[in-house]
VOMAR-322798 format. One record per residue (C-alpha): z, y, x; residue in three letters. Coordinates in steps of 0.25 Angstrom, whole numbers, plus 5000, padded with zeros to 4 digits. Layout:
N
ZYXala/...
//
This chain:
577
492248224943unk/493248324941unk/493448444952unk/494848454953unk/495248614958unk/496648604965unk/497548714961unk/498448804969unk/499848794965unk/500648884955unk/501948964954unk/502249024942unk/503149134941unk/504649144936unk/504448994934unk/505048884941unk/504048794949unk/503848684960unk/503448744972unk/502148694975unk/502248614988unk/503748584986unk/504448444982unk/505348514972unk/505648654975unk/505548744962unk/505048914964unk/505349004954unk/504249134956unk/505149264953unk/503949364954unk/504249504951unk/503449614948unk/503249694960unk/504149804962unk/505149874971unk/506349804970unk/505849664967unk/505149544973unk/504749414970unk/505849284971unk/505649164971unk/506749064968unk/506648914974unk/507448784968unk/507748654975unk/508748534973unk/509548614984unk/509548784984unk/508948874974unk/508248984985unk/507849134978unk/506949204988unk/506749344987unk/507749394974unk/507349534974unk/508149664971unk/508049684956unk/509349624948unk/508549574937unk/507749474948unk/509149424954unk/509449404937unk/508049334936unk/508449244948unk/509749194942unk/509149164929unk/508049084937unk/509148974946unk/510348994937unk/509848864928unk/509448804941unk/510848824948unk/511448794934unk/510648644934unk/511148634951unk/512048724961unk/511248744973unk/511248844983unk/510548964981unk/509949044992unk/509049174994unk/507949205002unk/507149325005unk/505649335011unk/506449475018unk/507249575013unk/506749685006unk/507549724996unk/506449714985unk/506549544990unk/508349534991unk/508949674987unk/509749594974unk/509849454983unk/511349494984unk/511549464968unk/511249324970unk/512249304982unk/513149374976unk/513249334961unk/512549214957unk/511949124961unk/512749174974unk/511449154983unk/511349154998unk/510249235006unk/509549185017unk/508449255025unk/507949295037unk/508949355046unk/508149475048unk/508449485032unk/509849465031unk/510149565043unk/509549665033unk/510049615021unk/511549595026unk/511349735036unk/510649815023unk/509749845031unk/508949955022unk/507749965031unk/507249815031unk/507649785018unk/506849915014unk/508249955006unk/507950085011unk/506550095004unk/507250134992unk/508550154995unk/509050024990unk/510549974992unk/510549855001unk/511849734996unk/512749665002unk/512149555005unk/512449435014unk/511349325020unk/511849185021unk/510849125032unk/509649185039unk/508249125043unk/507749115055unk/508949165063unk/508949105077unk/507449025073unk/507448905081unk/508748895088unk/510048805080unk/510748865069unk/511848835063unk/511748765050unk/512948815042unk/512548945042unk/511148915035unk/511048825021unk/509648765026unk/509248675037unk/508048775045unk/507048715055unk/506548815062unk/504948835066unk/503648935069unk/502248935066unk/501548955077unk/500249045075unk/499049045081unk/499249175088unk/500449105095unk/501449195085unk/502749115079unk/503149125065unk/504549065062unk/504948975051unk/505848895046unk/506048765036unk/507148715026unk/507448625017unk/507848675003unk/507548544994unk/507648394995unk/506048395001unk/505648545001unk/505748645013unk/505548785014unk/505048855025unk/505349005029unk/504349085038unk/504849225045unk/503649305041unk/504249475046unk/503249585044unk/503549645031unk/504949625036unk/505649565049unk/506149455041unk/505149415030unk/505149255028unk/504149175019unk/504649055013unk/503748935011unk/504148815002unk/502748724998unk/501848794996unk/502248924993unk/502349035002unk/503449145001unk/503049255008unk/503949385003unk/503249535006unk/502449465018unk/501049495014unk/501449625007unk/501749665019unk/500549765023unk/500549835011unk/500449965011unk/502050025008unk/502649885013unk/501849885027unk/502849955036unk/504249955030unk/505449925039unk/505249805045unk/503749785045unk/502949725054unk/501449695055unk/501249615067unk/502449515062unk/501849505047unk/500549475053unk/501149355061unk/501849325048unk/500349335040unk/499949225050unk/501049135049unk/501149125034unk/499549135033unk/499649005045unk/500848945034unk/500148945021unk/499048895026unk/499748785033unk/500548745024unk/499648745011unk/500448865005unk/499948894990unk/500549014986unk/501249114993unk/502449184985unk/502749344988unk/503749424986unk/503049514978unk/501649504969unk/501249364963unk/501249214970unk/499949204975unk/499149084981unk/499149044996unk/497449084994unk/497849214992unk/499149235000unk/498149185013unk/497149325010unk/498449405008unk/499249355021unk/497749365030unk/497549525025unk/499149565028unk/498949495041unk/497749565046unk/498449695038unk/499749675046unk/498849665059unk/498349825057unk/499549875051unk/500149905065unk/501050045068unk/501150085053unk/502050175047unk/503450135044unk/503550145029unk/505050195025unk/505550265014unk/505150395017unk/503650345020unk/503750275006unk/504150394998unk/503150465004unk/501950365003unk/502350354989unk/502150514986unk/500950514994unk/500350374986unk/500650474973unk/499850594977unk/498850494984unk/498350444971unk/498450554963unk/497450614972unk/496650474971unk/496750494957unk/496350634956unk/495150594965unk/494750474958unk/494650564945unk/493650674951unk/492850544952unk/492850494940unk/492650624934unk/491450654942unk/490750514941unk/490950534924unk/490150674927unk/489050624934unk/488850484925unk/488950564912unk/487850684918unk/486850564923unk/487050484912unk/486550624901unk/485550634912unk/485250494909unk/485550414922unk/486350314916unk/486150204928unk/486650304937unk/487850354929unk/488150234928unk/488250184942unk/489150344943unk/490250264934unk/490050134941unk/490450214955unk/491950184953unk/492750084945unk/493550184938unk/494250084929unk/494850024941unk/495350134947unk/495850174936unk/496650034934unk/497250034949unk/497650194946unk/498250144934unk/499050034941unk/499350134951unk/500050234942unk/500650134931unk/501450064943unk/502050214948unk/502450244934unk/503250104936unk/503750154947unk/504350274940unk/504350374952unk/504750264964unk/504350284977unk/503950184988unk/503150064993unk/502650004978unk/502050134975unk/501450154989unk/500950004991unk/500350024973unk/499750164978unk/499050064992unk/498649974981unk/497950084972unk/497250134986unk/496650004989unk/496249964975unk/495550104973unk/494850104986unk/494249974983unk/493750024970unk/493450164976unk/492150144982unk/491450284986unk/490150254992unk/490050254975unk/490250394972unk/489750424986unk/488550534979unk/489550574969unk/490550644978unk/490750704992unk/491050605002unk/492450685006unk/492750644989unk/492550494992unk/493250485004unk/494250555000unk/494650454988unk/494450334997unk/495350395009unk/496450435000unk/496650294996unk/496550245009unk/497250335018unk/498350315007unk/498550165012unk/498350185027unk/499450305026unk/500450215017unk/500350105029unk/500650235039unk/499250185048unk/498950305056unk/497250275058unk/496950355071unk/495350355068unk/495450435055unk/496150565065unk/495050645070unk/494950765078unk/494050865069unk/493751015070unk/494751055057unk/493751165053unk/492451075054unk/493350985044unk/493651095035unk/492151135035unk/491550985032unk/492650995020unk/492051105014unk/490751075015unk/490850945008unk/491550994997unk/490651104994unk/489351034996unk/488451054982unk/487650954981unk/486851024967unk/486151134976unk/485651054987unk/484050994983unk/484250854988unk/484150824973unk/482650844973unk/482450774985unk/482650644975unk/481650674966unk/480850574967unk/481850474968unk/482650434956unk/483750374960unk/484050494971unk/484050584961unk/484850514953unk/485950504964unk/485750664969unk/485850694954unk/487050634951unk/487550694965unk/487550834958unk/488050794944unk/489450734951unk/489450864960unk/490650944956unk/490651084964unk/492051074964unk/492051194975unk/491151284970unk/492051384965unk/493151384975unk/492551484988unk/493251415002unk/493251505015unk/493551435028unk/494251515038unk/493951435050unk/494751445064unk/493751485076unk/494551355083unk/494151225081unk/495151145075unk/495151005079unk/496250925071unk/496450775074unk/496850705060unk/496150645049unk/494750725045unk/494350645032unk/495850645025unk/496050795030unk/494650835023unk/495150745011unk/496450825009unk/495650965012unk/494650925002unk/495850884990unk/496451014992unk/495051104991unk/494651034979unk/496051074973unk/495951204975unk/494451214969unk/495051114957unk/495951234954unk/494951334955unk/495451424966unk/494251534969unk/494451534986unk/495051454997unk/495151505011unk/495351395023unk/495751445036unk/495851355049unk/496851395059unk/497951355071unk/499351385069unk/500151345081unk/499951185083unk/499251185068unk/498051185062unk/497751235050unk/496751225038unk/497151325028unk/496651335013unk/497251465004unk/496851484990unk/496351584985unk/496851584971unk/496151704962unk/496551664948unk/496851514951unk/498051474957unk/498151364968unk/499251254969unk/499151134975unk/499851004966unk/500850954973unk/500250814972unk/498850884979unk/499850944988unk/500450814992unk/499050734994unk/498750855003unk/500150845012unk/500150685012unk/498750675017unk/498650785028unk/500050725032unk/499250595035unk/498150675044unk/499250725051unk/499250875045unk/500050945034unk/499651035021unk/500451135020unk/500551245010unk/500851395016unk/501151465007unk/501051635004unk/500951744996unk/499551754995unk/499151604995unk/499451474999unk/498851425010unk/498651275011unk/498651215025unk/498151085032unk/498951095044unk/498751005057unk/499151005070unk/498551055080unk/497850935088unk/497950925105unk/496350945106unk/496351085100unk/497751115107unk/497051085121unk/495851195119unk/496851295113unk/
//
């Protein structure tokens, strides 16, 4: 007897199909290749209208929508209408060149939509982002204004009945049903969070959800507009929907179509992401510029980093395999999947060169991308006899604490109050501890393996700070400094290994007060070498301590320079002065 496997329906793209689940409605995909001023439209056809939903910002698609329905209107006049999941610009911005030249469309949305569209409102259309122009632009009717209560008909081309779905928790999600063929209906559900008025539409099967479950990502979570506790409801409600009503695909406005199976794991972790992503940073212009400057010298820091590893695990697998310990330099090249990396580094820089210079949320929510993907590969418990633990985490944290600063989250157990010349101390122990002169190798005489391990310990040691002779100058006072302890030692640590990369002979460090700051002071000593900080070194340095709520600052003088890490003075200190 035959098994017979059921398959889940398919929609190609820029192809005309049945909508699986409908009589006779016809969907043409229009999807787009992701980018700043496009999304994804798709283009219905009944007997009765002919509805374009979401035509984007770029000419060329509104050129692409013509060629697609001018046969269709050629074969039958029928209205034409346009409807938006919201109203970014990236989703309507070019609406107006089908409302005003042919095929002389008419917008509807949600009312929220059309007062920003009609208003050119920059802020909620996120025209503002990039300076975009909004149009003149009018809307001819508006969904789910006065929900519930009678309407009058001639101002709206369809027939609406109005409804909710009731949750579980007792929470109302308004929707509402119309006729746009012989035996097909639409419904329309209001689904805000990415925006106050983002709309899904659901015909069959198919689900069209808009920006709805992009709508935690990093670079799009907290734009004008956003709000997490509403796009959690609206998680639910489309999550209680598809299920319901057998949806097979769900239809975004960005990215591929992808099956209801897949949709459901996506909607579940941007609801529960929605749920902790309370009091974040609003993300404007300004934040994005300066988000898109700090991913750059992020990951070239990351990149800089991730080579020093490379180079030093080559090291010691070449020195223990002439010493012939194959297995074991083996298992050194097997610590990190290079290749990977490589690939999502790759990804990363071929899409800024497409970029060519832009600024803003695609380079930001690529760069999150990059962070996760590497973390995931990154595994340091591998490498963890190979480098000093301060090394590791340091990689680790610059990844992550790149995310948590692009969603603006403020983590309160991360600030702690430490003794800033206790800090300073710990630092340079760790970076100067030599693991070739202590005699723990001959402990592991008789075993093998630990010799093995404490061997190859001292073959990846590189006495990076041998040659470079740091005084510290320590206040008598105790400095206690409530921020960040790990990310400030991260920062500290970058900028020692620069100066000892460029060879300079002496560095003094001084702790001291001045007024309401502390300070940690780092000069060069020059002799023959000259110090400079790159600016990219300099920027990774300003950015980071910005986030621990200090400042690097250069002072600069006839004799040296003098670097400083500068933080305020903290009430606990201030109460025994």
């Amino acid at each position: 007897m035959e098994s017979i496997i059921s398959k889940e329906p398919v929609l190609e793209q820029n192809k005309w199909s049945i909508v699986p689940g409908s009589n006779s409605i016809e969907i043409y995909p229009l999807i787009r290749k992701p980018c700043v001023t496009c999304s994804n439209t798709f283009i219905l056809k009944s007997d009765w209208y002919i509805i374009i939903i979401d035509p984007g910002a770029e000419l060329e698609q509104i050129e692409q929508i013509r060629r697609i329905i001018s046969p269709h209107l050629k074969e039958k006049q029928r209205p034409v209408y346009i409807f938006l999941t919201h109203c970014h610009i990236d989703h309507f911005l070019a609406a107006h060149h089908l409302v005003h030249d042919e095929p002389k469309g008419e917008i509807i949305c949600h009312f929220e939509a059309a007062r920003a569209i009609e208003g050119k409102d920059a802020s909620i259309t996120l025209a503002n982002m990039n300076g975009s122009i909004l149009p003149e632009c009018r809307v001819k009717a508006h969904f789910f204004k006065n929900h519930g209560k009678p309407r009058n008909t001639e101002d709206h081309p369809f027939d609406i009945e109005d409804s909710t779905i009731e949750l579980e928790t007792g929470e109302i999600v308004l929707f509402q049903t119309f006729a746009i063929g012989e035996k097909d209906k639409m419904q329309i559900f209001h689904t805000p969070g990415h925006s106050p008025d983002s709309v899904s539409y659901r015909l069959g099967s198919i689900l069209i959800t808009g920006d709805l479950h992009l709508a935690t990502t990093p670079g799009i979570a907290g734009k004008s507009g956003w709000d997490n506790d509403k796009l959690a409801l609206s998680m639910k409600a489309m999550l209680k929907k598809g299920r319901e009503a057998g949806i097979a695909l769900v239809l975004p406005g960005h990215g591929s179509i992808i099956s209801f199976a897949k949709a459901e794991k996506i909607f579940e972790d941007t609801h529960q992401d929605a749920l902790k992503l309370k009091n974040i940073t609003h993300f404007d212009r300004q934040r994005s510029l300066y988000l898109s400057e700090y991913a750059i010298v992020l990951l070239e820091e990351a990149s800089n980093i991730f080579s020093i590893i490379a180079a030093r695990l080559l090291k010691t697998s070449y020195y223990l395999e002439m010493l012939e310990e194959e297995e074991r330099a083996m298992e050194i090249l097997d610590a990190i999947d290079f290749d990977a990396i490589d690939n999502v580094v790759n990804d990363f820089h071929n899409f800024f060169e497409e970029l060519k210079g832009k600024r803003g949320a695609p380079l930001i929510s690529k760069a999150v991308f990059f962070s996760k993907k590497v973390n995931k590969i990154f595994e340091p418990e591998k490498l963890s006899g190979l480098f000093d633990p301060h090394f590791l985490r340091r990689i680790r944290s610059l990844l992550s604490d790149f995310v948590n600063v692009v969603y603006g989250i403020q983590f309160k157990d991360q600030e702690t109050l430490f003794d800033l010349n206790a800090a300073v101390l710990e630092t340079l122990q760790s970076i100067t501890d030599n693991f070739s002169q202590d005699e723990s190798i001959f402990n592991t005489l008789d075993d093998n393996r630990e010799f093995i391990n404490e061997l190859t310990k001292r073959i990846a040691y590189t006495p990076l700070f041998s040659s470079i002779k740091i005084t510290f100058e320590q206040s008598r006072e105790d400095f206690f400094i409530t921020t960040d302890k790990f990310m400030f030692q991260d920062v500290f640590t970058a900028f020692l290994e620069q100066l000892a990369i460029s060879e300079v002979p002496q560095v003094l460090l001084k702790t001291y007060r001045d007024g309401e700051e502390i300070i940690l002071s780092i000069t060069p000593m020059h002799g023959d070498n000259t110090f400079a900080l790159r600016e990219s070194k300099l920027l990774y340095q300003q950015h980071s301590m910005r986030l621990t709520g200090g400042e690097f600052k250069i002072n600069t003088s006839r004799n040296a320079d003098a670097y400083q890490y500068v933080f305020p003075l903290t009430s606990e200190l201030e109460n025994n002065l």
